[in-house]
N, C-alpha and C positions, 0 to 999 in steps of 0.2 A: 607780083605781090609787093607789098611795102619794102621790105627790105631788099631786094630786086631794083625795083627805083630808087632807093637809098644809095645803093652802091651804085646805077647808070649817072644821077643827078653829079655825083664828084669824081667819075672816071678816070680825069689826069691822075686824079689822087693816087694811082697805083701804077701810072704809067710811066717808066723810066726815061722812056724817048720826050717826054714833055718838060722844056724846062722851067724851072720854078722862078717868079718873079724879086723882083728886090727883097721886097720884104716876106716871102716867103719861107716856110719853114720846111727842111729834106729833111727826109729819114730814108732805111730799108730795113728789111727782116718781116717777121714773121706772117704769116697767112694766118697765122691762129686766130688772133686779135683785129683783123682787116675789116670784119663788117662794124664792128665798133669805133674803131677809132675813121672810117669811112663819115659813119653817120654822125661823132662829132665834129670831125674838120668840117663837114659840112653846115651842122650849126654857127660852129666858129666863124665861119666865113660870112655868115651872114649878117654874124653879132660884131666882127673887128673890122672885116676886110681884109684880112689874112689869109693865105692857102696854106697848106700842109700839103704837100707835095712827098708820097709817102709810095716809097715802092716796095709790096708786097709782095718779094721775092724768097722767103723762107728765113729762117734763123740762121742759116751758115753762111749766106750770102748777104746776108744783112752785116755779122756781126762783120763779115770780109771788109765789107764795103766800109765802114766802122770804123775799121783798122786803119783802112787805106785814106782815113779823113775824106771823102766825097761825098758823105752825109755828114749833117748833124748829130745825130744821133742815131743809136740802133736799137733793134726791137728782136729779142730772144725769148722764146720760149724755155730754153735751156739756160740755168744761169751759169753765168761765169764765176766760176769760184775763187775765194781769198785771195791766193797766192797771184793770179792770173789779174784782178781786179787792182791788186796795189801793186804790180811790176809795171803797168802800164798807166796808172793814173786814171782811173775809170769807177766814176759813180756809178750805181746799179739801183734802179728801183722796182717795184711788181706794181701796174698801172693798173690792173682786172682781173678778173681769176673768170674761169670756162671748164666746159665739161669734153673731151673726149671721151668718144662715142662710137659703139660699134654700128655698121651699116651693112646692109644684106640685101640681093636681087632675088630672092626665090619667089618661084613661082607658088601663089597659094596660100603664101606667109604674110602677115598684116604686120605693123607698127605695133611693137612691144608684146608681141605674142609669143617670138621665139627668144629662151634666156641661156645666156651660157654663164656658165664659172668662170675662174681666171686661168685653172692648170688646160680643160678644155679649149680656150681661146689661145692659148699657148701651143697647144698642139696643131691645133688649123693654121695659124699662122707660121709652124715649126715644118707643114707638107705633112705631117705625121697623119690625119685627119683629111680623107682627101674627098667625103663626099656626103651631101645633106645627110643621108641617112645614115652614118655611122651611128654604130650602138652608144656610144659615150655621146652624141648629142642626144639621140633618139631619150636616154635614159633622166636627160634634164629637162625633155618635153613629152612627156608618156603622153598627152591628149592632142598634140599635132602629128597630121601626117605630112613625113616630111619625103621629099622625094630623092630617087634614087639617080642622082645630081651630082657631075665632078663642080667639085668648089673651086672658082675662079679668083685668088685670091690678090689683092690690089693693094700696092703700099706706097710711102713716098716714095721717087724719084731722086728729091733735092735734098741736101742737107736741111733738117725740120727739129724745131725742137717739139712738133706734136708728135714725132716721133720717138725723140728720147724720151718723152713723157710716158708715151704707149707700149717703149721696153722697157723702159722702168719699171712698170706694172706686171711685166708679161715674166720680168726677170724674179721678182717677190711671190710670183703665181708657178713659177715654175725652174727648178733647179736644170735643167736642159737647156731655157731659153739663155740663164745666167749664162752657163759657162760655153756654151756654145756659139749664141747669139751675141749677149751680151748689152749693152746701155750704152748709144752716142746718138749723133743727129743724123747721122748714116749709119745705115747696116749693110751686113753683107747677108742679106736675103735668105734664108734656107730655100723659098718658093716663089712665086708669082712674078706678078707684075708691075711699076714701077709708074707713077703717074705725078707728075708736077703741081706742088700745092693744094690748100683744101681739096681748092678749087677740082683740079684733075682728078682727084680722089675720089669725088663726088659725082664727079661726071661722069666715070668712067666703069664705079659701081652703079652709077645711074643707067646707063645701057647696057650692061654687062648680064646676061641672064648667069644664074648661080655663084653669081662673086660677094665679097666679103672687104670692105675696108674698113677705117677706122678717120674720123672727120672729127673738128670743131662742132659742137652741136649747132652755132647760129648757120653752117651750111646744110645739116641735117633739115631745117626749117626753110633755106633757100631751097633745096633742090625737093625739097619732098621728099625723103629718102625714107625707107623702111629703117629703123632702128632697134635694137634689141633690147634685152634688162641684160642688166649684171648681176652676180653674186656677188653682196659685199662681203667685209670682212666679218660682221654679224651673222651672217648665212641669210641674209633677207634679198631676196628678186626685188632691185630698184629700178626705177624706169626714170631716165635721164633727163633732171627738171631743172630749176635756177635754185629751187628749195634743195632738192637732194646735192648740188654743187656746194649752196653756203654750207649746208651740215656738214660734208667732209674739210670745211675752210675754216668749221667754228673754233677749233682746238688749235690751231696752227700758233707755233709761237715764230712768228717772223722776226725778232730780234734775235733769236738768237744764231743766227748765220750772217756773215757776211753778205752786204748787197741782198740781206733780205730775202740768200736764196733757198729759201724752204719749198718742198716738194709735197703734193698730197695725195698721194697716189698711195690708196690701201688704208684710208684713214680709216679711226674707228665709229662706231652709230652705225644703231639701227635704220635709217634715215640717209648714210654718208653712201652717194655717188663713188663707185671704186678708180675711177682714171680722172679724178679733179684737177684739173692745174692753172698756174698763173702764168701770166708772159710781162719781163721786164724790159725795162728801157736801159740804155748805156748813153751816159754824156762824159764828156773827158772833164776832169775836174778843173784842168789847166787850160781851157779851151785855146787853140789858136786864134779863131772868131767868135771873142764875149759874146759880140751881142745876138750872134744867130745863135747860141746857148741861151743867151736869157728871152730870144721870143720863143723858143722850144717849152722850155720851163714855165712861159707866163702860159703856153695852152695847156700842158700840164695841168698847171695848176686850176684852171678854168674847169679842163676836163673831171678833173676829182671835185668842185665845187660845183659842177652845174651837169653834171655828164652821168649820175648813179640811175636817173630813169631809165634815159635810156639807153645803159646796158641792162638794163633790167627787161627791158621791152625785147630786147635780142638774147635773152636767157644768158647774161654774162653775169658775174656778181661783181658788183662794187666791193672794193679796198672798205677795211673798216676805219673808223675816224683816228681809231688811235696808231695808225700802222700810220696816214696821209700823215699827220701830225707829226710823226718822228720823219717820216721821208722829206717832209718840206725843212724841219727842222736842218736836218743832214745838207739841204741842198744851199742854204745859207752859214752854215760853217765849214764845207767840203768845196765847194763848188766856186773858183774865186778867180779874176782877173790877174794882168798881170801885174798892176798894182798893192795885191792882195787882197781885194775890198769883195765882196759877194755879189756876186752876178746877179742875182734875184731872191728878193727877199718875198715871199709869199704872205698876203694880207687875209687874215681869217672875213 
């Protein structure tokens, strides 16, 4: 499929063992955002001659890597908050916003036929819920027959922030998953199984007869996955589109967090997607190497000026104009040499 040859056509692009050329630009972190920023390094490359050498190896190993200055920059789904951001000198922006997405292998069961709540999906994810036909899904699908099925349930592996995102959600839907489970990029499982990025996630509910995970919607589209509805916070069964993403994105006030890191998970509308989220970049403000800082930032900025199609075409939502505006603004008063002078000024 198209985006299948998207992501074959740049494959260094995610490959660690591949080293990146002079003028190349490293990153690591998140899988969330990987078929996106795949299919624009690959425009890029053809429009500057530039790579983007980009290893999608999750959010907690990105930001590692991050730390340990062997990228340029990092790629979180989970943001780094205030305190953590100005102890270490670390600009933080949200480059695209996406939908996580529940994914199911039952047999019988079609795309967007079977819907769950969020206390429900907290329970299956909690082992509490151990099999299709439990009476608490049965009762949110009175006209499906659902079978008498142990649920195989699949989660990351890696440190993710598609994960923190997914207990975020699971923690607002259920006072059990809070205190027991709880919000990071790792968990300590109540059940299942354990699968390495979107990617494993996908695959692995992809062969798994009666399993359950939770993916990036652009790998719901790569792999072909069965997908559910959710119950928003309206009580409305929404079925997981680029429309129902930007509703839950419409209200967001991103200024007013540090590094932009606003969460959308549970937003309100009739229309709002319930597990919305962004995924941010990290550049050190002080870089040690200006100028692999200012080719990072010139595709950046590229990306937000030529790049809103097609994440649109991979069901991701484009940043709005007035959030870019202040981010570029931020990256020419924050973002400075050792000189003091600004790395890169961004041209409207």
């Amino acid at each position: 499929m198209k985006l299948y040859r998207t992501l074959m056509a740049v494959g260094c692009f995610a490959t660690a063992s591949v080293p990146a050329g002079a003028a190349d630009i490293s990153g690591a972190g998140a899988t969330f955002p990987y078929p996106i920023y795949a299919k624009w390094a690959d425009a890029y490359k053809k429009a500057t001659g530039i790579g983007v050498n980009y290893q999608s190896i999750g959010s907690g190993g990105g930001v590692r890597r991050f730390y340990a200055r062997a990228v340029t920059f990092g790629a979180t789904d989970a943001p780094l908050k205030g305190p953590d951001l100005e102890k270490r000198g670390i600009a933080q922006f949200p480059m695209v916003m996406g939908g996580i997405v529940p994914v199911i292998n039952v047999p019988g069961i079609k795309a967007a036929e079977l819907v769950f709540d969020g206390p429900t999906l907290a329970r299956v994810f909690l082992g509490e819920i151990k099999t299709w036909d439990h009476q608490a899904i049965a009762r949110l699908n009175p006209s499906l027959k659902l079978p008498k099925q142990a649920i195989a349930i699949v989660h990351r592996s890696d440190g993710s922030g598609t994960t923190f995102n997914f207990a975020h959600y699971l923690a607002e839907m259920s006072p059990t998953w809070k205190s027991e489970v709880g919000v990071n990029t790792s968990l300590r499982w109540p059940a299942g199984t354990g699968a390495k990025g979107n990617e494993g996630v996908a695959n692995t509910v992809a062969s798994t007869r009666g399993s359950i995970g939770y993916v990036e919607y652009a790998y719901v589209l790569q792999n072909k996955l069965t997908y559910t509805r959710l119950i928003n916070r309206a009580g409305k069964p929404i079925v997981p589109t680029s429309q129902s993403f930007q509703a839950a994105a419409a209200n967001a006030d991103w200024m007013s967090q540090v590094g932009y890191g606003v969460l959308l998970a549970n937003q309100p509308g009739d229309q709002s997607w319930p597990i919305t989220a962004p995924t941010w970049i990290l550049v050190y403000k002080s870089p040690t190497d200006a100028g692999a800082v200012r080719e990072a930032l010139k595709f950046f900025a590229w990306a937000y000026r030529n790049g809103a199609k097609m994440a649109e075409e991979l069901h991701y939502v484009p940043m709005p104009a007035n959030v870019i505006n202040h981010v570029q603004k931020m990256w020419a008063t924050e973002i400075r040499d050792a000189a003091g002078k600004p790395i890169f000024v961004a041209s409207n």
